[in-house]
N, C-alpha and C positions, 0 to 999 in steps of 0.2 A: 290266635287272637292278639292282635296289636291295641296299644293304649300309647297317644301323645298327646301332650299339653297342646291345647289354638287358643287361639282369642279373634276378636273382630269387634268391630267400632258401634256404639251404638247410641244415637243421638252424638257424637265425641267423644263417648266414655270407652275406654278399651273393658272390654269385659272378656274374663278366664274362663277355657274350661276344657274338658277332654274330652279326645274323641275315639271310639274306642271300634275296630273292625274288624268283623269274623273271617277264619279261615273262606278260600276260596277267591274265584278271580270277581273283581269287580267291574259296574257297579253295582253296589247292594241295596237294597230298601232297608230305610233307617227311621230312628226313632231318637224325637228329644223329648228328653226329661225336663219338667219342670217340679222343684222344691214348694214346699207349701211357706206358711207365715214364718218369716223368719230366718230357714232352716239355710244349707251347705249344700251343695253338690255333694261333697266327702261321706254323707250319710244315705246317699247313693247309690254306692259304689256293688253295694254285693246287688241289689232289683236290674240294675244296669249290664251287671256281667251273665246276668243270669238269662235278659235278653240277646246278648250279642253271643252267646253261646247256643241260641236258637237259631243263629242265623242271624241278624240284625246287626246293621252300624248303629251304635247308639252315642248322643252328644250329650255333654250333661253339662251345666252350666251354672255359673252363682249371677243370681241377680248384681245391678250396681249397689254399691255399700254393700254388700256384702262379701262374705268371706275371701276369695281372694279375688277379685274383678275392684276395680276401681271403682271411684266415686263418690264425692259427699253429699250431703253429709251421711255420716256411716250407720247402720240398723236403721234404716227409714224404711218400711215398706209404703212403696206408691203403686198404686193400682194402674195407672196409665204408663207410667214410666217399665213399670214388669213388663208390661204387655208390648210396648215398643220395645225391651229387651228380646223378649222370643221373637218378636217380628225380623230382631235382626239374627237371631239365631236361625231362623228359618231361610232368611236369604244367603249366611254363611253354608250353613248346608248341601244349599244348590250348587254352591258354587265349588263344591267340595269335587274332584274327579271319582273319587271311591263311592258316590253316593248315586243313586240314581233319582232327581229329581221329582219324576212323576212319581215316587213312592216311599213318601216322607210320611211320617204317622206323628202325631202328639201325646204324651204322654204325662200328666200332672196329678201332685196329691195336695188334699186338703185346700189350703189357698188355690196353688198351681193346679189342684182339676179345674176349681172354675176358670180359672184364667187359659187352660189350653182348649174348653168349649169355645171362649170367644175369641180366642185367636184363631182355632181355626175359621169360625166365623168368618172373620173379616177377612182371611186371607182367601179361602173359597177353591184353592186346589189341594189342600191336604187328602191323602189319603183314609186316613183311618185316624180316631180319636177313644182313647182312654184315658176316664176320668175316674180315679179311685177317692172318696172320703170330701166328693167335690165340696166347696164352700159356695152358697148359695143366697148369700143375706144372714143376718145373726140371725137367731130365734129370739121368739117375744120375750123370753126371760129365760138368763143364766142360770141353768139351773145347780146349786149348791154356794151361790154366790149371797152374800144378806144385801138388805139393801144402802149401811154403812161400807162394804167394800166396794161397790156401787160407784159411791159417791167418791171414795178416794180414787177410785180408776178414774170417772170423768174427771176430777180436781188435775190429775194428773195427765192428763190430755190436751186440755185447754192452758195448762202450763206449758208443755212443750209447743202445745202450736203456737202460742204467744210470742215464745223463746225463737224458734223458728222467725215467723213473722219480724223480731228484733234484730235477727243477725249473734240471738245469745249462743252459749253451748248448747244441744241437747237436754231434755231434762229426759235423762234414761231412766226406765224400770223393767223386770224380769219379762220373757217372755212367758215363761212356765215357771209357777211354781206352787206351795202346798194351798193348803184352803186355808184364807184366810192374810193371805203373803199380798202384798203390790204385784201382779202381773195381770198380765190379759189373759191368758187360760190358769185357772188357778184352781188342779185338785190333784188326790193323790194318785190319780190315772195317769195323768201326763207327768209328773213329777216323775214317776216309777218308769215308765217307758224313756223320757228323754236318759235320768241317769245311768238306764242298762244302754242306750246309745252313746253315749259320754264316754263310757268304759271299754267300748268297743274297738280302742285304736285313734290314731291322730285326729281331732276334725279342727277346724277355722272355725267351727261355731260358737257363736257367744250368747248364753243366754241374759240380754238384754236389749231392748227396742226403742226406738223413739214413738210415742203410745201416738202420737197425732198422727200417726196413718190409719191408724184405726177409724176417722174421720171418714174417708176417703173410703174405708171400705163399707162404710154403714148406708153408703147409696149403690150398692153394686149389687147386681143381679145377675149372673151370668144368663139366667133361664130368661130372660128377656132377648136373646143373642142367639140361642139356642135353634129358635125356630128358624134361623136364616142357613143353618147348618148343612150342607150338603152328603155330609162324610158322614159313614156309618159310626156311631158312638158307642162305647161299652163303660157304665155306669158302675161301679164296683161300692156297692153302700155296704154301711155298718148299720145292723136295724137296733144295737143298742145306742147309735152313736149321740153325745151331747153337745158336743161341738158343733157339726155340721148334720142337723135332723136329717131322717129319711125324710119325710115328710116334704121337705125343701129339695132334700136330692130329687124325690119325685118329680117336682115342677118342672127340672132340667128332661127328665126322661119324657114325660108327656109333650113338651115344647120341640124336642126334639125330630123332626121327622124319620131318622133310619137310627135311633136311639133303643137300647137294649138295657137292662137293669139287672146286675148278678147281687145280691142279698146273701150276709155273711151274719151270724148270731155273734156281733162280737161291737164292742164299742170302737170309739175312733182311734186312740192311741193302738189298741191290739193291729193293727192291720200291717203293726210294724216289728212286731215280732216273728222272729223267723220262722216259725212250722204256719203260722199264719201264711207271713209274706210269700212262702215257696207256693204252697196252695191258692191264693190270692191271682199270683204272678204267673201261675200255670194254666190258672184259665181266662188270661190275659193274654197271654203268648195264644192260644187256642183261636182266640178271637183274631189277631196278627193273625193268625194264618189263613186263617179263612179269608180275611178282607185285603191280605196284603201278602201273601208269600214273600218268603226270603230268596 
């Protein structure tokens, strides 16, 4: 297995990231990874080798402002602008000699499931699509959130957008953190999962956001996108999850035409712990192979 740094332009932005290719002559059928809200390539790294050890070229990438990929302003998640990211990720790919074009697959969690349904969408020759813990629209209400922390998350939103709009600095706050903290996921699930990630070795990741993205994701639906989907899709839910409900993940699955749904008893952060993830990840690779040999 090889691993080297690439990059490629995206809108003008140079965006980072590795590309990693299995034992054997190529081309190979390959797989990129997309990050959910927020997150690093760097946290990655073990779902990533565990594919390209199956046989897979896989590419993993940091959004713009994010971790190490250019661009300001920095921790801004943009719905349109991600998705113009993997659209260039996807034509880097092609263009790659070790890859085999016609058999490119998408791969995204949490944010990034939704966002690799409608990219492949709109791109319309992707092979094969998995979506783990996809994000689907928020649910009617945060659950564990009152409705004073409510109101200091929006106060906090329409301050950075404003600040944005000005040309001010960022008005940053936490991505994750306890119940009852300034962040946009706020409990002791995510808290607990991000900082056994933390501890896990080097990451670029920073837990804090510009919250006026959050704007921009509160009209998104990937399941509206869905239905134009060609590629067979593997749905990977959490039926505890509070983040991103089944319920919502369903909408993607039904919209979907050659869409399939795997159901795990565990909530949304679990799916990132490792006796999960290898489990998880192994009947992911299953789905690859059926629909995409290495």
């Amino acid at each position: 297995m090889e691993r080297r740094a690439v990059s490629f332009k995206s809108e003008g932005t140079r965006i980072k990231g590795y590309l990693r290719t299995p034992d054997g002559a190529p081309p190979h059928a390959s797989l990129i990874m997309c990050h959910g809200f927020g997150g690093t390539m760097d946290r990655l790294e073990d779902a990533a080798r565990m594919f390209c050890e199956a046989g897979y070229a896989v590419l993993t990438f940091d959004y713009r402002g994010f971790g190490e990929s250019e661009g300001r302003p920095r921790q801004l998640v943009s719905v349109r602008k991600q998705l113009v990211d993997i659209a260039a990720g996807i034509a880097f790919a092609r263009g790659e000699p070790s890859i085999d074009p016609a058999r490119i697959a998408l791969w995204g969690s949490s944010l990034g499931g939704g966002h690799v349904v409608v990219a492949a969408a709109q791109d319309g020759k992707i092979a094969a699509v998995i979506s783990q813990v996809p994000f689907n629209g928020f649910p009617k209400s945060a659950e564990g959130r009152s409705t004073r922390d409510t109101r200091k998350l929006l106060r906090a939103i329409l301050s950075d957008w404003l600040r944005g709009k000005l040309g001010l600095p960022r008005r940053y706050i936490k991505a994750v953190g306890r119940p009852g903290e300034l962040a946009v996921m706020a409990s002791d699930e995510a808290a607990e999962i991000v900082e056994t990630m933390i501890g896990s070795g080097e990451t670029t990741w920073e837990n804090r956001v510009a919250p006026a993205g959050i704007l921009e994701m509160a009209r998104y639906k990937p399941s509206d996108h869905a239905k134009k989907l060609d590629a067979p899709l593997l749905l990977s839910a959490a039926e505890q999850d509070r983040e991103t409900p089944l319920e919502l993940v369903l909408e993607i699955a039904r919209a979907a035409p050659r869409g399939e749904i795997r159901r795990y008893p565990i909530r949304h952060f679990d799916v990132y712990r490792p006796d999960i993830r290898e489990a998880v990840i192994g009947d992911q690779i299953s789905f690859l192979r059926t629909h995409m040999p290495p």
